[in-house]
N, C-alpha and C positions, 0 to 999 in steps of 0.2 A: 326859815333857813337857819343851821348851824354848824357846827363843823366839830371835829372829830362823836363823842357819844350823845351829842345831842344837845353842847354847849352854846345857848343861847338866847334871845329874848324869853323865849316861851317858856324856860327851865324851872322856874319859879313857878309856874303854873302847871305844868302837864311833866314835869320830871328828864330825865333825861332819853331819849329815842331809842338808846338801849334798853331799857327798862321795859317797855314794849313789846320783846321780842318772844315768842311762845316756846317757838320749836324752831331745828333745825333739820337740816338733812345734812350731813358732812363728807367727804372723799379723805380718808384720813391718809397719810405719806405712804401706808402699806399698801393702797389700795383700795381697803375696805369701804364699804359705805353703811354708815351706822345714823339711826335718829335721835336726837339730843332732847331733853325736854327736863322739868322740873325732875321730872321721875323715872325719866329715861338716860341713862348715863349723865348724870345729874354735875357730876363733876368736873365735864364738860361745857357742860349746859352754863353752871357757871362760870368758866374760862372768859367761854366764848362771850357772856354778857360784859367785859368787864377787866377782865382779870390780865390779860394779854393779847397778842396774837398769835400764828403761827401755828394752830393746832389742825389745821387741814383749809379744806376749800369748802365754803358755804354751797351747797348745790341748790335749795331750796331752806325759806323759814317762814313760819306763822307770824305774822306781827299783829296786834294789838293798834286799831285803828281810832283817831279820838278827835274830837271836832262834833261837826253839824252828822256824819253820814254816821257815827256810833250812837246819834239818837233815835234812830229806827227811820231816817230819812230814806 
């Protein structure tokens, strides 16, 4: 367990929780609903990892799963 991006025991080892995150799905103020990713509105993608809040509502994201079940468990 940790709290805000992932600060906590485990941070030294597996990084921070945000760092995890692939993709998005977003609901931006206008409306719009746009997907976020390295390569997909990239400038976002990093906002949202990081950088602030307030850039719309998460509808859906891809994370990055790590432990015992990302060994082929």
């Amino acid at each position: 367990a940790g709290i805000g991006g992932g600060i906590g025991r485990l941070q030294g080892l597996h990084g921070l929780s945000q760092d995890a995150f692939r993709r998005f799905r977003v609901v931006l103020a206008s409306g719009e609903v746009v997907n976020v990713s390295a390569n997909e509105n990239a400038d976002l993608f990093w906002g949202l990892r990081g950088g602030g809040s307030n850039f719309g509502v998460c509808s859906r994201f891809v994370y990055k799963v790590r432990g015992e079940a990302s060994k082929g468990f």
